[in-house]
N, C-alpha and C positions, 0 to 999 in steps of 0.2 A: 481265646484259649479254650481250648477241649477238654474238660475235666471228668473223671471217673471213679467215682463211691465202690469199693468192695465191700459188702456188709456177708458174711457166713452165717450168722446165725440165724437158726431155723425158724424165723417170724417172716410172717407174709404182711406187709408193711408198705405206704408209700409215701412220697412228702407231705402228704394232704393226712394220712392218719392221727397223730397226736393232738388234730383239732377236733376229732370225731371220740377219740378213744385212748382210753391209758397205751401209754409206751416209755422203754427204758429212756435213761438219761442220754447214753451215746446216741441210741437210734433218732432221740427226739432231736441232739443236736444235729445229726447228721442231715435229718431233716429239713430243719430251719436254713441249713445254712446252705445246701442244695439249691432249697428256693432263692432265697436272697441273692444267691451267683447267679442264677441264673436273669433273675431282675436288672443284673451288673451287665447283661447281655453276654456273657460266659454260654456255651455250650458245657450241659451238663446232664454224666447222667447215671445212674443206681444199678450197678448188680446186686441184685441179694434176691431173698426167695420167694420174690412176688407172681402170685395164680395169674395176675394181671395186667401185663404187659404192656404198655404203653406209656404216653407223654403225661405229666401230671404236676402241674402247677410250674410246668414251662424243662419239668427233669423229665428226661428221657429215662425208662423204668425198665428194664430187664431182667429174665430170670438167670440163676445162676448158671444151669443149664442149658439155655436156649443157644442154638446155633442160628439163630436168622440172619441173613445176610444185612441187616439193618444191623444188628447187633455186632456180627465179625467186624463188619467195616468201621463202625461207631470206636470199637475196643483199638482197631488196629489206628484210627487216625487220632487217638489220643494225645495228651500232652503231658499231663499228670496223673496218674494213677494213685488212690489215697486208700487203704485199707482199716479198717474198723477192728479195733483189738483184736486183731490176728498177726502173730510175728512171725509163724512158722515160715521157713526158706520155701519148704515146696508149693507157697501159696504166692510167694512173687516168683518164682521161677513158671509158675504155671501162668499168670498173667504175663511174666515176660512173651512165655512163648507166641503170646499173641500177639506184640508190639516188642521188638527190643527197643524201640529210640524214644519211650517213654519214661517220666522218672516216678520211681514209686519211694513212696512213704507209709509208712504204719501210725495210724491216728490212736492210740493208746488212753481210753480212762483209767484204768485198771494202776491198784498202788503198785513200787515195788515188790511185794510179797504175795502178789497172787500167782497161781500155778502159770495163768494162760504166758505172762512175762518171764518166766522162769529161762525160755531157750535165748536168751539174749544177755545171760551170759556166755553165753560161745561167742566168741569173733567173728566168725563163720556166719553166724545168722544175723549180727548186726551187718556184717560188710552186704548183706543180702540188700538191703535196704540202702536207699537215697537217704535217706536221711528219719525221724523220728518225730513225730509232731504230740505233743505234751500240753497240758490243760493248767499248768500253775507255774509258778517256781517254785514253788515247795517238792512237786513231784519229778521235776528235774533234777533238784539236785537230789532224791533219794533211788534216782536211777543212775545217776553216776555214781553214787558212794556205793551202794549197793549188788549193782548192775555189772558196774566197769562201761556202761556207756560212755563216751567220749561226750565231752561237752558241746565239742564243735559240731558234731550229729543231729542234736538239737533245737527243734523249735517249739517254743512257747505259744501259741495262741487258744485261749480261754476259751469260753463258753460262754452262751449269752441267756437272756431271757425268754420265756418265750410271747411271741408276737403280742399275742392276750393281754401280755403283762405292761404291755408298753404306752405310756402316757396316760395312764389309768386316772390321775387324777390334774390332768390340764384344763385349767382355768377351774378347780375347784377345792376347797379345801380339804384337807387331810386328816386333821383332828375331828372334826365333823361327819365322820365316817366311820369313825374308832369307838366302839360302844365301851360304856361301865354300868355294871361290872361286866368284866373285861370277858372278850371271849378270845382263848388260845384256839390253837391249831398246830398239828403237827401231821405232815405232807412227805416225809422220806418214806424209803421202805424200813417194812418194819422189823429186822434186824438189828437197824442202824441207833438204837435207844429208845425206842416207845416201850418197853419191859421199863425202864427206870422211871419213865414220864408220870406211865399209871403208877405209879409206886408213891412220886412226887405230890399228884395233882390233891389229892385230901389234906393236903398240907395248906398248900396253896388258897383250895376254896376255903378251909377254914379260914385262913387269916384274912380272904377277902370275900363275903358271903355272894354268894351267886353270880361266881366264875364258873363258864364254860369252857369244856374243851373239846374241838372236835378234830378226829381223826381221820385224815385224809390218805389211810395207809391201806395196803395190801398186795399180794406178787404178783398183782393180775399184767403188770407192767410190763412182766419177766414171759407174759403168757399163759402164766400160772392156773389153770380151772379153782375157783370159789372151793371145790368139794374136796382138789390136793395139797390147798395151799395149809404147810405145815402151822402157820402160825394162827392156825384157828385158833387157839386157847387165846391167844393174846386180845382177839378182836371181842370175843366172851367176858374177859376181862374188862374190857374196856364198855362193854356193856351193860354188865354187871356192878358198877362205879357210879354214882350216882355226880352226875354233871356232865359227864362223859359222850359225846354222842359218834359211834361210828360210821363215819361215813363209807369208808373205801374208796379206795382209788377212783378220780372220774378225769374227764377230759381238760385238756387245758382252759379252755373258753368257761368252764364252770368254775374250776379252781382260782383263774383269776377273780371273776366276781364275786366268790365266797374272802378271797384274804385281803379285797378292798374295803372289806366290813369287818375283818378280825383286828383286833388288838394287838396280839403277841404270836409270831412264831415263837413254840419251846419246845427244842432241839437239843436234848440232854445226847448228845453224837456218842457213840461207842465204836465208832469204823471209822477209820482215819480215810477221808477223801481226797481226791487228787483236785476236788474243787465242787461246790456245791452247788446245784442250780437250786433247788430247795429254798436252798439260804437268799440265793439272790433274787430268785421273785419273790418273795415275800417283803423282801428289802423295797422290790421295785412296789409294792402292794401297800408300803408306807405302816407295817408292823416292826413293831421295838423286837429286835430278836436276841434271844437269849440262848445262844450255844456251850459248846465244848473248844478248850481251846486246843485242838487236836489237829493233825492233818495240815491241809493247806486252808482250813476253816478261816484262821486269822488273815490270810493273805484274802481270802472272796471276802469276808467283811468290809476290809479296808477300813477299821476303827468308829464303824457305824457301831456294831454289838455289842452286848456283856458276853463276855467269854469267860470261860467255869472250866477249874480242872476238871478232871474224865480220873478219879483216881480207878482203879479197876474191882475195887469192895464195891459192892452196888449198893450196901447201905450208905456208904461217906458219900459217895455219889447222888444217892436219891437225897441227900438234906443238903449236900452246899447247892445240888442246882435248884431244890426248891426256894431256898433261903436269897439266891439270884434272882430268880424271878420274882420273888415278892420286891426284895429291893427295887429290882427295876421298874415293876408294874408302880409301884408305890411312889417314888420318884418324878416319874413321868406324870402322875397323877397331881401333885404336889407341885409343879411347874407349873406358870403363866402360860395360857393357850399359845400366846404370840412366839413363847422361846418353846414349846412343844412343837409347833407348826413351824416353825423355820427348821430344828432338828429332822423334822421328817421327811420335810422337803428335801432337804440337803441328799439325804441319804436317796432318797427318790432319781432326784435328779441325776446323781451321781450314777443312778443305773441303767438310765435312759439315752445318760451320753455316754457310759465307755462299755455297757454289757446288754447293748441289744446286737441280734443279728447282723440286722443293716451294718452296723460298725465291725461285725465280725467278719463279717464278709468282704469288706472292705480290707483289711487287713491280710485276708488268707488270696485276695487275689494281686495286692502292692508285694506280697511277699514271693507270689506262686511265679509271678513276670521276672524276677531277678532278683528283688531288691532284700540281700540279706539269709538266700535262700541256704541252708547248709549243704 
């Protein structure tokens, strides 16, 4: 099968990036999963806005622009064409013109109620599209309620881990990795709750003295330059904080080996996600995480987490998620190593076998040949 990534937005990016350098969620999946098709023996391969033009961890890499004959022919003997948060009509109609006898789909993170989703309420621009491909059930069904997307339009296939994250801790134990006092981490962008975390965290170290937290946050993800990123006060803040250490965003291959030594993800969330990679390598990292029960959060746990209302006062917020995490650091603490180490494994394993790549891949190409297809 011939497969073809549309990614529009204006990052110069390749499959091999996200292991060298911060990159968004979608981009990083689209990445992973590029590669791993292609491992499947899948021809596969990236338009979007890369300076650098070539084959790259087995993907075929194009610019959006580029007219090379290597490229027309590549686009025109396609099979499926998949597009990256973009629904507009004139963005498959312009891919049509290249291939009509291909099928396109729109790969969608984005909730309900963001702008880029909005043209799909018209019929008009869902009939645009093969079909819809969605990151949970939770955001499925708040695109049909919401949307008026037809249910039968839709496909569900998640997101996975990334590579880094995977078998982190085979043949070695897990609690044995996990320092006290405890060191958190908190690894989304920083929008999505670190304003409540810092709020939280002097709670926390009081009740538990010389608790660490380190902030693995910043828009550099988005492309963002250090010198524009608005949420400079926040990172000050967290500097400012005594226990607190800011890190900023870094590469995958580092962040895993930093949360195979952290304690707790604590993800006080305030942005309902359509599914959280965040949540789940840290989960694969073998941390007790303590979120927001919001979004499609509950469904990526899968009943591994503490999950905490998100009331919308940021004081009632900053004290039940502190009062969460003390319980559960405390807890866990309070537990026989043998019934902590099995709990961790659990949740470990569990993301090894249904939310790495490989498995994802697996899935998007049983699906892409016939099987279920919308």
């Amino acid at each position: 099968m011939r497969l073809m990534f549309v990614d529009p937005v204006p990052w110069d990016y390749a499959p091999d990036t996200p292991y060298a350098r911060p990159l968004g969620g979608s981009q990083s999946a689209l990445c992973y999963l590029a590669e791993r098709l292609a491992t499947l023996g899948h021809e596969v391969g990236l338009l979007n806005n890369t300076r650098t033009p070539g084959v790259v961890l087995g993907v075929h890499c194009f610019g959006l622009n580029e007219t090379s004959r290597e490229c027309v022919e590549f686009v025109a003997g396609t099979d499926v064409v998949v597009a990256v948060n973009d629904v507009a009509p004139r963005t498959v109609q312009a891919l049509r013109s290249g291939n009509g006898d291909a099928r396109y789909y729109a790969w969608i993170g984005h909730a309900c109620d963001q702008p880029a989703v909005a043209p799909l309420r018209d019929a008009a621009t869902r009939d645009a599209w093969d079909g819809l491909i969605l990151a949970s059930d939770w955001q499925a069904r708040t695109f049909c309620d919401s949307l008026g997307v037809e249910a039968g339009r839709v496909k569900v296939l998640g997101y996975g881990i990334a590579p880094p994250f995977a078998g982190l801790f085979d043949g070695a134990s897990i609690t044995e990795s996990k320092p006290w006092p405890p060191t958190l981490a908190y690894t989304s962008t920083p929008f999505r709750g670190l304003d409540r975390l810092i709020a939280a965290f002097p709670t926390i170290r009081g009740a538990i003295p010389g608790t660490r937290l380190k902030v693995f946050s910043s828009m550099e993800v988005y492309g963002v330059a250090a010198g524009e990123d608005e949420y400079a006060d926040l990172y000050a803040r967290c500097r400012a904080t005594d226990g607190i250490e800011y890190v900023g965003a870094v590469d995958q291959p580092s962040l895993a080996g930093a949360l195979s030594k952290t304690t707790c993800l604590a993800y006080p969330n305030t942005f309902a996600e359509t599914a959280c990679i965040a949540v789940m390598e840290a989960m694969a990292a073998g941390c007790v995480v303590v979120t927001s029960d919001l979004g499609a959060l509950p469904e990526t746990t899968a009943g591994f987490a503490r999950l905490v209302e998100a009331p919308e006062r940021p004081a009632e917020h900053v004290r039940l998620f502190a009062d969460a995490v003390l319980r559960e650091l405390l807890e866990r603490r309070a537990a026989p190593q043998a019934e902590a180490e099995a709990r961790l494994r659990a949740q470990v394993d569990h993301m090894n076998g249904v939310n790495t790549w490989q498995a994802r891949a697996g899935e998007w190409a049983r699906w892409l040949s016939g099987e279920g297809a919308p």
